[in-house]
PDB file of N, CA, C and O in Angstrom:
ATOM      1  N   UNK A   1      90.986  33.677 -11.127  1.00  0.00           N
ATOM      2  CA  UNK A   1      90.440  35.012 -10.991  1.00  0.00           C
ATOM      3  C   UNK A   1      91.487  35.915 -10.353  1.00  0.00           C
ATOM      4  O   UNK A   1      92.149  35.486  -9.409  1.00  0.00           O
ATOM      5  N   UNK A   2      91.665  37.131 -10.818  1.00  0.00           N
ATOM      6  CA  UNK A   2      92.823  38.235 -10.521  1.00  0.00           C
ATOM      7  C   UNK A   2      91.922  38.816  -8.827  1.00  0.00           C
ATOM      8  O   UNK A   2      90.784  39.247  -8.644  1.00  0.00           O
ATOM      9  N   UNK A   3      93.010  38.573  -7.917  1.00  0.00           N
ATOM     10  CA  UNK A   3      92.608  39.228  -7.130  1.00  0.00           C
ATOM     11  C   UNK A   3      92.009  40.798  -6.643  1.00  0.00           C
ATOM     12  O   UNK A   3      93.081  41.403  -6.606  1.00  0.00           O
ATOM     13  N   UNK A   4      91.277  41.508  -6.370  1.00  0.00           N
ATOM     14  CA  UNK A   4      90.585  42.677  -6.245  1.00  0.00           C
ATOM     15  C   UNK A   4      91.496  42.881  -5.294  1.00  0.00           C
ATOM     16  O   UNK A   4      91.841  42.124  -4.387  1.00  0.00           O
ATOM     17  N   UNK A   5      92.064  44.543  -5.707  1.00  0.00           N
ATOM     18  CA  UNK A   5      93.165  45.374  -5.449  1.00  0.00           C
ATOM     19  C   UNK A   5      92.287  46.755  -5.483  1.00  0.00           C
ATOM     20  O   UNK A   5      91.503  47.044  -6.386  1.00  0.00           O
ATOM     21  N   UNK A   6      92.661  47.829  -3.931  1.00  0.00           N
ATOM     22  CA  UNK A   6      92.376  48.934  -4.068  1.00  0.00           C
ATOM     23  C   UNK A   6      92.832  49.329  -5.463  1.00  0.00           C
ATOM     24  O   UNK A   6      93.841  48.838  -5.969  1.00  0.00           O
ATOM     25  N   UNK A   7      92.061  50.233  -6.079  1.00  0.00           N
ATOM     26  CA  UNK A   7      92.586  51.529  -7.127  1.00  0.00           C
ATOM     27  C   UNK A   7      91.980  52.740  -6.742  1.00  0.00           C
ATOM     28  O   UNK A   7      90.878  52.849  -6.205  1.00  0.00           O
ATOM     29  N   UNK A   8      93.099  54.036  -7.175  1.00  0.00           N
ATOM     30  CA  UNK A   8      92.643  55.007  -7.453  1.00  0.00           C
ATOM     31  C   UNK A   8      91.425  55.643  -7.316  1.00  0.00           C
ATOM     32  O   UNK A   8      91.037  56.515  -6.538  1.00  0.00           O
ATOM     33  N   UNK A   9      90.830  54.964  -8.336  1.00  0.00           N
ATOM     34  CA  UNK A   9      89.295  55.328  -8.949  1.00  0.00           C
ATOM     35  C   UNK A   9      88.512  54.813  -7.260  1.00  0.00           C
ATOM     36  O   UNK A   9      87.929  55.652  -6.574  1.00  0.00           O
ATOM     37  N   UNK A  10      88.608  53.776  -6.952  1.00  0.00           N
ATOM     38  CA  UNK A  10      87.925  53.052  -5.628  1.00  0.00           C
ATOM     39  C   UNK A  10      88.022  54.260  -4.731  1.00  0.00           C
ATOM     40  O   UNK A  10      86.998  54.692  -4.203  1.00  0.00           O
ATOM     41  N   UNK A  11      89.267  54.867  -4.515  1.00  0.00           N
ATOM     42  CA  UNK A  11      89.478  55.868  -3.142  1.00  0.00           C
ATOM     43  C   UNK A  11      88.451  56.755  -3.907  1.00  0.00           C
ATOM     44  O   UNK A  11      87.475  56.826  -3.160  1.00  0.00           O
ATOM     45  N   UNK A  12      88.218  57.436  -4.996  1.00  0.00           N
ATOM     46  CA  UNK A  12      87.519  58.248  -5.304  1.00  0.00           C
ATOM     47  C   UNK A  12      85.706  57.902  -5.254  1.00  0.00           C
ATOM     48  O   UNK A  12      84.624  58.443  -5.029  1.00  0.00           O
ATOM     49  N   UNK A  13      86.143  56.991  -5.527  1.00  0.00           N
ATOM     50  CA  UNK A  13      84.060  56.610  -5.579  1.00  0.00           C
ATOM     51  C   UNK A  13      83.511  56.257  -4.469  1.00  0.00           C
ATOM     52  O   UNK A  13      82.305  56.140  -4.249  1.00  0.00           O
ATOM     53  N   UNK A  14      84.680  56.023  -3.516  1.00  0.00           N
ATOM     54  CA  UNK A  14      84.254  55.105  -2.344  1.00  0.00           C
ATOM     55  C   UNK A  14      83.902  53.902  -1.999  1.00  0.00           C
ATOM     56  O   UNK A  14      84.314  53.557  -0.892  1.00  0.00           O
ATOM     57  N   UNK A  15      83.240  53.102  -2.611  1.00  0.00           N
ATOM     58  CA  UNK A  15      82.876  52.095  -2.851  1.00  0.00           C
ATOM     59  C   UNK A  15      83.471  50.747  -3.526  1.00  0.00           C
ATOM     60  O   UNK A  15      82.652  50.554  -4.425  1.00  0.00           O
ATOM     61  N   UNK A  16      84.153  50.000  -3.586  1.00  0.00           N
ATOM     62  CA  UNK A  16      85.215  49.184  -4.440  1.00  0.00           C
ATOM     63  C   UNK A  16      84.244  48.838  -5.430  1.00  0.00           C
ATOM     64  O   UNK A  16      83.087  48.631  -5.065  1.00  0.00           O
ATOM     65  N   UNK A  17      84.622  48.730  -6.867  1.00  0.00           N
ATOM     66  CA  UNK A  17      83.709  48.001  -7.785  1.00  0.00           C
ATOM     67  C   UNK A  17      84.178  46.844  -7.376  1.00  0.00           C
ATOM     68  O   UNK A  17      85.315  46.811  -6.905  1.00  0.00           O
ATOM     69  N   UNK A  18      83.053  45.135  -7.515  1.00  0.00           N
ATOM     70  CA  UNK A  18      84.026  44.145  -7.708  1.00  0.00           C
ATOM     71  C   UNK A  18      83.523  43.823  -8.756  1.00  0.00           C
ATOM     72  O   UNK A  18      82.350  44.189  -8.832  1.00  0.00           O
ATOM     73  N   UNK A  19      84.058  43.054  -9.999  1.00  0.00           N
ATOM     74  CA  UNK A  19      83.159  42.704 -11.349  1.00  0.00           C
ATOM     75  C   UNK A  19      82.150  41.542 -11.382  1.00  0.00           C
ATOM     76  O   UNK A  19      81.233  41.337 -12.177  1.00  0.00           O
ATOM     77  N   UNK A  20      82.615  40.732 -10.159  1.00  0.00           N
ATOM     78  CA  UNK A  20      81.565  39.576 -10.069  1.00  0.00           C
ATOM     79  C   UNK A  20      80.469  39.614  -9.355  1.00  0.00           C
ATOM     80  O   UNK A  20      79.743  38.659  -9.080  1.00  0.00           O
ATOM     81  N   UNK A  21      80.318  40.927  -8.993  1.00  0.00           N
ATOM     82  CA  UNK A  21      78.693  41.447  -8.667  1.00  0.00           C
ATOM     83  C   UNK A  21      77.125  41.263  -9.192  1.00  0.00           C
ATOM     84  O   UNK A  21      76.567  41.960 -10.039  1.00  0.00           O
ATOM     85  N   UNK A  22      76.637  40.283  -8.556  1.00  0.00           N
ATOM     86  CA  UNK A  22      75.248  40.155  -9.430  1.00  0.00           C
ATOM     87  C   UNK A  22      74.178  40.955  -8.810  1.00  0.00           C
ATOM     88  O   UNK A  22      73.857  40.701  -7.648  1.00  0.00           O
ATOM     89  N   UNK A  23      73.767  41.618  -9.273  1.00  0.00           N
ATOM     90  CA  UNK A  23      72.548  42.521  -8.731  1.00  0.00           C
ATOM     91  C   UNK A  23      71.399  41.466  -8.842  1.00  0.00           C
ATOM     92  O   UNK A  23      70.288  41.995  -8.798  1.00  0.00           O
ATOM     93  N   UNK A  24      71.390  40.359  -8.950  1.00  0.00           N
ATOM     94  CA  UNK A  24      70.011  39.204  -8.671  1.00  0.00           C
ATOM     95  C   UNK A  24      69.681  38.640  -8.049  1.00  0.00           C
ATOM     96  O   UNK A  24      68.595  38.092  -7.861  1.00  0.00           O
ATOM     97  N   UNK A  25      71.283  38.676  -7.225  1.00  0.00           N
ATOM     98  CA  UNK A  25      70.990  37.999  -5.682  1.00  0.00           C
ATOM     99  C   UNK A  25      70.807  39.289  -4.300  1.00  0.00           C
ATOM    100  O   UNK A  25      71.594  40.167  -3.945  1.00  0.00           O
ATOM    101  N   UNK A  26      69.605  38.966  -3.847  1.00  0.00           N
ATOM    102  CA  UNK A  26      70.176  39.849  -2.940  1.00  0.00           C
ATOM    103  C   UNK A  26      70.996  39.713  -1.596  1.00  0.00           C
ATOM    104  O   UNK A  26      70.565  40.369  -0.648  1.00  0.00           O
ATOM    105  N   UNK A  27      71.866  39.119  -1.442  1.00  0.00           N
ATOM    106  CA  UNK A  27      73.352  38.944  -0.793  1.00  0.00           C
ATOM    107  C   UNK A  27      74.305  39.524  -1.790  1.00  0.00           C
ATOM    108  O   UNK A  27      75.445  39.695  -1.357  1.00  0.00           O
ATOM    109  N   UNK A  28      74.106  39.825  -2.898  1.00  0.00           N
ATOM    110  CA  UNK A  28      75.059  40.626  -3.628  1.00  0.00           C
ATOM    111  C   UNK A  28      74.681  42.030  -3.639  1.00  0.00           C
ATOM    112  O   UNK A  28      75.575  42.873  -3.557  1.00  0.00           O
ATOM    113  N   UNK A  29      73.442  42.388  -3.731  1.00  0.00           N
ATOM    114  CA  UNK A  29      72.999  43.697  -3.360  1.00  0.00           C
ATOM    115  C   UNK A  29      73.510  44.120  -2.012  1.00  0.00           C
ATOM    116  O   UNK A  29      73.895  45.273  -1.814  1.00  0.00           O
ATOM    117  N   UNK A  30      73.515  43.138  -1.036  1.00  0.00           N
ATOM    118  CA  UNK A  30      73.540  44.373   0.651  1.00  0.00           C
ATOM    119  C   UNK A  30      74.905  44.003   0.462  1.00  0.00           C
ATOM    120  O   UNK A  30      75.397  45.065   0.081  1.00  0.00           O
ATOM    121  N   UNK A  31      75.964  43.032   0.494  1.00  0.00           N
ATOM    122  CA  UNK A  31      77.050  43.024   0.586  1.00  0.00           C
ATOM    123  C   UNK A  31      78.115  43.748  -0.206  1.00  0.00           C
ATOM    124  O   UNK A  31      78.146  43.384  -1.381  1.00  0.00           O
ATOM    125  N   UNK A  32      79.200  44.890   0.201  1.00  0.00           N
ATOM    126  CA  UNK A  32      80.024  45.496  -0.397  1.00  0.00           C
ATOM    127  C   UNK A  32      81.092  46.004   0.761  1.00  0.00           C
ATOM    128  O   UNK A  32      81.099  45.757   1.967  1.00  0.00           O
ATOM    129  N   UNK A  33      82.123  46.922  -0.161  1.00  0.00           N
ATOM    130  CA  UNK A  33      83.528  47.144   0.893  1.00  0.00           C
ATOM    131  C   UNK A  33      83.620  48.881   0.179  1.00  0.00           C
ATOM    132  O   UNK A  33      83.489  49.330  -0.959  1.00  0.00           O
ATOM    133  N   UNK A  34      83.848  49.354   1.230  1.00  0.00           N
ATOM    134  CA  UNK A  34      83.603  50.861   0.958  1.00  0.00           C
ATOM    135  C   UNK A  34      85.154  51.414   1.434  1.00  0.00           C
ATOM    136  O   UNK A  34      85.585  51.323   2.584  1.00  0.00           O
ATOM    137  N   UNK A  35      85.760  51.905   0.473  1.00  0.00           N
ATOM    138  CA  UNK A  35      87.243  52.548   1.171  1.00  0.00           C
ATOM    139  C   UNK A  35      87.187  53.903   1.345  1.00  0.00           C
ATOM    140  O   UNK A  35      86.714  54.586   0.436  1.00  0.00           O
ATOM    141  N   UNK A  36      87.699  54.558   2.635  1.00  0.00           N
ATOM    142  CA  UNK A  36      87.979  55.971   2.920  1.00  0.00           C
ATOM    143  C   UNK A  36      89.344  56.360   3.375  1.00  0.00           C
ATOM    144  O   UNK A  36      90.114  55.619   3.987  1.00  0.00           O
ATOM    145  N   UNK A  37      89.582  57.650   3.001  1.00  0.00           N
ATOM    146  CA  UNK A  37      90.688  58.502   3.441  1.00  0.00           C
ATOM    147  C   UNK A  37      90.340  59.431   4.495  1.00  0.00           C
ATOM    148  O   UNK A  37      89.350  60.162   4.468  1.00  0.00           O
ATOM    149  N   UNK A  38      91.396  59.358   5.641  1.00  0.00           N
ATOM    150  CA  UNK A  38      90.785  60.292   6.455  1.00  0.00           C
ATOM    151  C   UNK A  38      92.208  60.432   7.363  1.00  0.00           C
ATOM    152  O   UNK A  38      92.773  59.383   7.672  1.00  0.00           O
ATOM    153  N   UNK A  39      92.768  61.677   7.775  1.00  0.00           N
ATOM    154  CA  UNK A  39      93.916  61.713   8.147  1.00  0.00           C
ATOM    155  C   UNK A  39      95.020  60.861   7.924  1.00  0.00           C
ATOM    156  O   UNK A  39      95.560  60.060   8.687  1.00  0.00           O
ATOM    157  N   UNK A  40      95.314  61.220   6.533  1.00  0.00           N
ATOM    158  CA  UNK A  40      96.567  60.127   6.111  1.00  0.00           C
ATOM    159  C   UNK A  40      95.949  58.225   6.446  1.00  0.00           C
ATOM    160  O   UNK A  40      96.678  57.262   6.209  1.00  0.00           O
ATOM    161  N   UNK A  41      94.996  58.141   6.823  1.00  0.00           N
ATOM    162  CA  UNK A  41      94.647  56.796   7.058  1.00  0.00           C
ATOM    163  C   UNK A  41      94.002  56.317   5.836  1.00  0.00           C
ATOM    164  O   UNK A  41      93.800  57.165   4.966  1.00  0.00           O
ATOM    165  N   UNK A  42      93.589  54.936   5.581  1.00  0.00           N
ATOM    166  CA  UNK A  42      92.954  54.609   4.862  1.00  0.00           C
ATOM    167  C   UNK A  42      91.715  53.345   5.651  1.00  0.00           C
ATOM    168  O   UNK A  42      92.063  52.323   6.243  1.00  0.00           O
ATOM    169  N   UNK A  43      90.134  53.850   5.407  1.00  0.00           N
ATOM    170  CA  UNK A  43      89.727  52.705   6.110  1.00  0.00           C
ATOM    171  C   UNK A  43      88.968  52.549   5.224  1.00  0.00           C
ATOM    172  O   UNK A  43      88.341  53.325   4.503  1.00  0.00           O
ATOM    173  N   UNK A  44      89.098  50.721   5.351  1.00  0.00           N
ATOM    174  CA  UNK A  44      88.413  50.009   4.872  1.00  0.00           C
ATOM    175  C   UNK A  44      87.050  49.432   5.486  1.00  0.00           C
ATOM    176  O   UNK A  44      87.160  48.755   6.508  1.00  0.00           O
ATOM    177  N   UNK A  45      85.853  49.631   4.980  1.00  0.00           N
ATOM    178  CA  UNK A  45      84.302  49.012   5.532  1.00  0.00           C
ATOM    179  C   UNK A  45      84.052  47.945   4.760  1.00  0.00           C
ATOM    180  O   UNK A  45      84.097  47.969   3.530  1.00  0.00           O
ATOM    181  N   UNK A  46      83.774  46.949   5.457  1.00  0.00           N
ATOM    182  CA  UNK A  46      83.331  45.732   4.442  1.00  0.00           C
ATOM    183  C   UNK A  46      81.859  45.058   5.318  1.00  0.00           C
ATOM    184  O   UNK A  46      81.890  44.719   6.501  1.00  0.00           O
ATOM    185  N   UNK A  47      81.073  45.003   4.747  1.00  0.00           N
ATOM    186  CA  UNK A  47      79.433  44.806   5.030  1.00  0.00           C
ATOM    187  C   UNK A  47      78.943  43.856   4.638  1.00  0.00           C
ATOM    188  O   UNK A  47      79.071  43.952   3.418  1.00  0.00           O
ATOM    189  N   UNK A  48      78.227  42.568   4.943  1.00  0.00           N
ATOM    190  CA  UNK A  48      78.062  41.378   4.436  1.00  0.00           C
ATOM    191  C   UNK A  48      76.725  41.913   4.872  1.00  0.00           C
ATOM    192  O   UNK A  48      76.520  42.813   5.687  1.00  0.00           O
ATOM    193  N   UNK A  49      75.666  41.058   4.047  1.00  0.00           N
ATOM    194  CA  UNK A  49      74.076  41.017   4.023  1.00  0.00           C
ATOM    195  C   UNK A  49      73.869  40.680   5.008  1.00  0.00           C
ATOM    196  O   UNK A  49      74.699  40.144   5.742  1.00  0.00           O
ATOM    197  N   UNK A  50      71.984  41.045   5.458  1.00  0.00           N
ATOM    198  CA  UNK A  50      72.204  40.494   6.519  1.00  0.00           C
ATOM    199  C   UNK A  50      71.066  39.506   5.854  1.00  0.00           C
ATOM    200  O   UNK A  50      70.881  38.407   6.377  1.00  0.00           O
ATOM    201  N   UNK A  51      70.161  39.977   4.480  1.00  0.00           N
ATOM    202  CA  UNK A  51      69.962  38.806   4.058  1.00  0.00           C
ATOM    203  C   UNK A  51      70.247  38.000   2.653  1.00  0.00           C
ATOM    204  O   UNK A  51      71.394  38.047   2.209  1.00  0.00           O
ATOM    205  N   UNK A  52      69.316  37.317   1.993  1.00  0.00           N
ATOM    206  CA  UNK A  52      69.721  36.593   1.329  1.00  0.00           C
ATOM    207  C   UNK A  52      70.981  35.868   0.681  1.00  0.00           C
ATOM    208  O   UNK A  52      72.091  35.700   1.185  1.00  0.00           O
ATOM    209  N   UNK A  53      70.599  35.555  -0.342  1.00  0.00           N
ATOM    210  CA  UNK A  53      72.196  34.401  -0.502  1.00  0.00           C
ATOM    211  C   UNK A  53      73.082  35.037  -1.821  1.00  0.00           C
ATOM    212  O   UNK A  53      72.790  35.428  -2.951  1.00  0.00           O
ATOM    213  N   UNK A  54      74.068  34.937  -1.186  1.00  0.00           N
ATOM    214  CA  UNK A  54      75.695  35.664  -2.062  1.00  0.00           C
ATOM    215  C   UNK A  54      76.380  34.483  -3.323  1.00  0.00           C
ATOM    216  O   UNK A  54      76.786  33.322  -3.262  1.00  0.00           O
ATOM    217  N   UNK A  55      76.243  35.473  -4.386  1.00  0.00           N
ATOM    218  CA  UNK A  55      76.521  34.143  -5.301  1.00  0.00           C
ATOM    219  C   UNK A  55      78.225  33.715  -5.094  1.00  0.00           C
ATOM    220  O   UNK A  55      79.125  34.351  -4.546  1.00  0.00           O
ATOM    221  N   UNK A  56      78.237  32.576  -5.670  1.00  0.00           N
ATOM    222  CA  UNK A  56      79.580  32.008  -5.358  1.00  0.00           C
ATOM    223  C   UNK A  56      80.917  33.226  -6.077  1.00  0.00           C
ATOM    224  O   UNK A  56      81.910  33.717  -5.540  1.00  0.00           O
ATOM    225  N   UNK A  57      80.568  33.315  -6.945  1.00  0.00           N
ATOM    226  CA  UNK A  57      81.196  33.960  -7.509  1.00  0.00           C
ATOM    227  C   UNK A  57      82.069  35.414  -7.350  1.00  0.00           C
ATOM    228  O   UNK A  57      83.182  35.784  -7.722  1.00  0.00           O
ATOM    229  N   UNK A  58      80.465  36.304  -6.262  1.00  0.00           N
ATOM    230  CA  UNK A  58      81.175  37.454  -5.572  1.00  0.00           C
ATOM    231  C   UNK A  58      81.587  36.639  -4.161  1.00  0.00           C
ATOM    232  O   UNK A  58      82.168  37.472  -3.467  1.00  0.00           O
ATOM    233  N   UNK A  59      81.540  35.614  -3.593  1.00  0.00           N
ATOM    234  CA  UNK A  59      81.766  35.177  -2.188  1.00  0.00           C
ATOM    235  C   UNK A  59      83.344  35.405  -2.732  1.00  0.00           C
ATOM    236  O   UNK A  59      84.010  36.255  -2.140  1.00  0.00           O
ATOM    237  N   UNK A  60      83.893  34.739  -3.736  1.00  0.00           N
ATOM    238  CA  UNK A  60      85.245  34.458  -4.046  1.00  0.00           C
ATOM    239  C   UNK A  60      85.771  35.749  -4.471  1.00  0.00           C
ATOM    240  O   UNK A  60      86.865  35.686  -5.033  1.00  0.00           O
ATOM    241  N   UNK A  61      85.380  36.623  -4.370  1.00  0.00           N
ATOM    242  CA  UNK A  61      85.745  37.733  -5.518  1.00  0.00           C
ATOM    243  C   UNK A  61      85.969  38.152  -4.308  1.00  0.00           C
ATOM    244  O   UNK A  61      87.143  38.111  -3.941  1.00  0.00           O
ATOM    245  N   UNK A  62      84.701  38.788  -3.123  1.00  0.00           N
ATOM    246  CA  UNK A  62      85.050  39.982  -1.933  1.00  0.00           C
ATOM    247  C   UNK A  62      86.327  38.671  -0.827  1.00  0.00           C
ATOM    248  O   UNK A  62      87.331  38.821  -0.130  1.00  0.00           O
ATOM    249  N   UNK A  63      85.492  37.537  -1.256  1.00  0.00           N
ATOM    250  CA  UNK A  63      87.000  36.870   0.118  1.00  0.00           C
ATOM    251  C   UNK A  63      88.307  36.843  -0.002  1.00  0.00           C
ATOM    252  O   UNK A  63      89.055  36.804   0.975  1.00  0.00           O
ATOM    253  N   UNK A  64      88.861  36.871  -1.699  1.00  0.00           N
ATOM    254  CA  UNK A  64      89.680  37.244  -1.670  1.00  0.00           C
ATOM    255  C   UNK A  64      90.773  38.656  -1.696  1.00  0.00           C
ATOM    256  O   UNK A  64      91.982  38.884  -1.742  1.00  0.00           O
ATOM    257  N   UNK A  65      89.597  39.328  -1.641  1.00  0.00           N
ATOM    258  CA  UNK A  65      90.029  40.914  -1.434  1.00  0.00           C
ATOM    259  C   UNK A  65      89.936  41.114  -0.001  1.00  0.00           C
ATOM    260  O   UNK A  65      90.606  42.004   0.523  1.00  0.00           O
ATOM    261  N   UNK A  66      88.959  40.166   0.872  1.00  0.00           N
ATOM    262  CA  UNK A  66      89.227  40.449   2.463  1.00  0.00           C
ATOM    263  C   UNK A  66      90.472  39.875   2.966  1.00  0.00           C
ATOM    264  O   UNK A  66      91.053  40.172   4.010  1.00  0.00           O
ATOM    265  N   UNK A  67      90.826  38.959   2.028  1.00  0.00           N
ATOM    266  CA  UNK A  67      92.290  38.234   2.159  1.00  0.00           C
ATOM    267  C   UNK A  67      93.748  39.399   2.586  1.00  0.00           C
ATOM    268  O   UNK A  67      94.593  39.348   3.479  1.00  0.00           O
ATOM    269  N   UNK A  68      93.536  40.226   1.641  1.00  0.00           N
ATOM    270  CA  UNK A  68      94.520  41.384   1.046  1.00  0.00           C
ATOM    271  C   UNK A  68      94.338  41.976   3.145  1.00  0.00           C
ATOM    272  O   UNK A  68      95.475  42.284   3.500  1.00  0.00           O
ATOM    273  N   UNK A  69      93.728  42.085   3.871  1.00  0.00           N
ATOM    274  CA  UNK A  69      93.550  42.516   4.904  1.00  0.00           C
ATOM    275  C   UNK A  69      93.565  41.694   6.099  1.00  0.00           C
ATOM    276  O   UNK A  69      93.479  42.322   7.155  1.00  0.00           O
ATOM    277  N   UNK A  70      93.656  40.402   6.175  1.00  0.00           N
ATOM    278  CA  UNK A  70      94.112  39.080   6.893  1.00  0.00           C
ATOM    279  C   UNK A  70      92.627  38.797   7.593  1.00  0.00           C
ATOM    280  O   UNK A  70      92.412  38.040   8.539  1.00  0.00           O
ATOM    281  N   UNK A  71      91.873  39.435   7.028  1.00  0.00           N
ATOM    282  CA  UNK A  71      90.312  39.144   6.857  1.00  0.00           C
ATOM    283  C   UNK A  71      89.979  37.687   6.255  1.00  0.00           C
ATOM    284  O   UNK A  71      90.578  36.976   5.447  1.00  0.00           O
ATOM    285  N   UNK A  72      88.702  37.523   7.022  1.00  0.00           N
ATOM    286  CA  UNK A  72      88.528  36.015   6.055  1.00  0.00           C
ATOM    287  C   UNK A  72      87.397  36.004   6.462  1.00  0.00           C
ATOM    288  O   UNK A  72      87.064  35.738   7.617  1.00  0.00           O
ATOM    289  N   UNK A  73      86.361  36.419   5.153  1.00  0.00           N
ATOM    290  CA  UNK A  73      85.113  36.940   5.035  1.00  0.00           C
ATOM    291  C   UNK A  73      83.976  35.859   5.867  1.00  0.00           C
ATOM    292  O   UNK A  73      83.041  36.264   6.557  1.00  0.00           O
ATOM    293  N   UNK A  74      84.322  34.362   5.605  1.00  0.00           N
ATOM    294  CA  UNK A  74      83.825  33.406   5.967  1.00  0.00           C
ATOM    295  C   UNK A  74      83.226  33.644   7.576  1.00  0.00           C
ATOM    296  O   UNK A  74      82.228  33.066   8.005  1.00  0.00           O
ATOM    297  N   UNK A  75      84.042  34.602   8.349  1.00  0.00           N
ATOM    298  CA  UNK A  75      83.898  34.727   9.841  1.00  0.00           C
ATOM    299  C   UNK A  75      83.195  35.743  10.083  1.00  0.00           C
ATOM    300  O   UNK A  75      82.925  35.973  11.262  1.00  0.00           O
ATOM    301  N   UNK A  76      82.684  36.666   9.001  1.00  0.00           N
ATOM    302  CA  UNK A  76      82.249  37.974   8.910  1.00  0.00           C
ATOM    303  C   UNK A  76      80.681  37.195   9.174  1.00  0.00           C
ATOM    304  O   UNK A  76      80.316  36.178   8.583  1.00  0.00           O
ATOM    305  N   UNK A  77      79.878  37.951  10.210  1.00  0.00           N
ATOM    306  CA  UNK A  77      78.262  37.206  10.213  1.00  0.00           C
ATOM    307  C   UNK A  77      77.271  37.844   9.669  1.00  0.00           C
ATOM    308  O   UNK A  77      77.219  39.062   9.837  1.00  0.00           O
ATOM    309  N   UNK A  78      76.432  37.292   9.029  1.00  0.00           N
ATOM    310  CA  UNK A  78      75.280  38.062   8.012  1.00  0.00           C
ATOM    311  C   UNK A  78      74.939  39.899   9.051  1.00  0.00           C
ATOM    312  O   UNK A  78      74.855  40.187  10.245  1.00  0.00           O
ATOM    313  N   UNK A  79      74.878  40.401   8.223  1.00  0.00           N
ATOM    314  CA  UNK A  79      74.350  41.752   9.136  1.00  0.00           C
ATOM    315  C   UNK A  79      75.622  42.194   9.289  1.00  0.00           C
ATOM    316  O   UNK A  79      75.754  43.377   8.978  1.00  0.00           O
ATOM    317  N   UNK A  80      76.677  41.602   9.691  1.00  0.00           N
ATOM    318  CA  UNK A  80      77.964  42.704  10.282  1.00  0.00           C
ATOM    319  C   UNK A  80      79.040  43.233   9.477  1.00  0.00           C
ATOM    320  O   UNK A  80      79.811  42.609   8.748  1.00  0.00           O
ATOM    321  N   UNK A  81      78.970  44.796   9.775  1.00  0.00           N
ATOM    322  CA  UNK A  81      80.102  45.404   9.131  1.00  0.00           C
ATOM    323  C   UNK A  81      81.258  45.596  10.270  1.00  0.00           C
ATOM    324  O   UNK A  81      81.368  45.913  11.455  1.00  0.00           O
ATOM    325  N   UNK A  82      82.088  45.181   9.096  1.00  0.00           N
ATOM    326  CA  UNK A  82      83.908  45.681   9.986  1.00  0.00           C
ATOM    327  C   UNK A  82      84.636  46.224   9.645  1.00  0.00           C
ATOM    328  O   UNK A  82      84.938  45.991   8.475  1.00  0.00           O
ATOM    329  N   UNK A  83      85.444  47.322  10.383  1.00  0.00           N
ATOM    330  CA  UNK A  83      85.787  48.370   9.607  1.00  0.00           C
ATOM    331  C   UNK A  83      87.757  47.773  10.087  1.00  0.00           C
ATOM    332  O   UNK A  83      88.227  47.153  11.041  1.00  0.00           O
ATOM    333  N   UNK A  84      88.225  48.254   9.105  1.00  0.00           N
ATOM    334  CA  UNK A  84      89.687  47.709   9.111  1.00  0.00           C
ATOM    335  C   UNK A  84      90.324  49.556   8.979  1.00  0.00           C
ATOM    336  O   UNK A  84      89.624  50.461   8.526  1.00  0.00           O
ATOM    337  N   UNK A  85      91.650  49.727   9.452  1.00  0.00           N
ATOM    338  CA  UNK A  85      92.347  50.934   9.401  1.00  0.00           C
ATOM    339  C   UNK A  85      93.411  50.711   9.192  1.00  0.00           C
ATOM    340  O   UNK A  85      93.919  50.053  10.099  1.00  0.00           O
ATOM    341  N   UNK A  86      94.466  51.085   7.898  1.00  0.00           N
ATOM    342  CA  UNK A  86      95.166  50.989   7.506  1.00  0.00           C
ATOM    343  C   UNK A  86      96.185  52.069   8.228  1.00  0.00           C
ATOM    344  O   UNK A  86      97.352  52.167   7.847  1.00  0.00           O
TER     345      UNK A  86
END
């Protein structure tokens, strides 16, 4: 699987698409990573559920994009968002 890389389009929507998103689980519903610009900065929000269960598929998809940030989603606890500043 190609690792998930800010784009363009992401700074604009806010929100990162990731493609292995299942809207059936809901751990894939509450969990997402939201990027902003704000004085030449760039911050990154990344939000893990606080319930249900995350399919394997986006676990691997957002962990390795928390990778890209020396993040390692695994430590992230249901409910908590962390905001990273580039």
């Amino acid at each position: 699987m190609e690792t998930t890389k800010i784009k363009a389009e992401d700074l604009k929507a806010g929100f990162v698409n990731f493609q292995s998103k299942n809207w059936g689980f809901a751990g894939d519903k509450g969990t997402w990573a939201r990027v902003d610009k704000k004085d030449n900065r760039i911050i990154i929000i990344i939000n893990k559920a606080m319930r249900g269960m995350i399919s394997e598929a986006y676990t691997n998809e957002i962990s390795d994009f928390c990778e890209n940030f020396d993040v390692n989603f695994n430590d992230i606890s249901s409910g908590q968002k962390i905001t990273i500043t580039i």
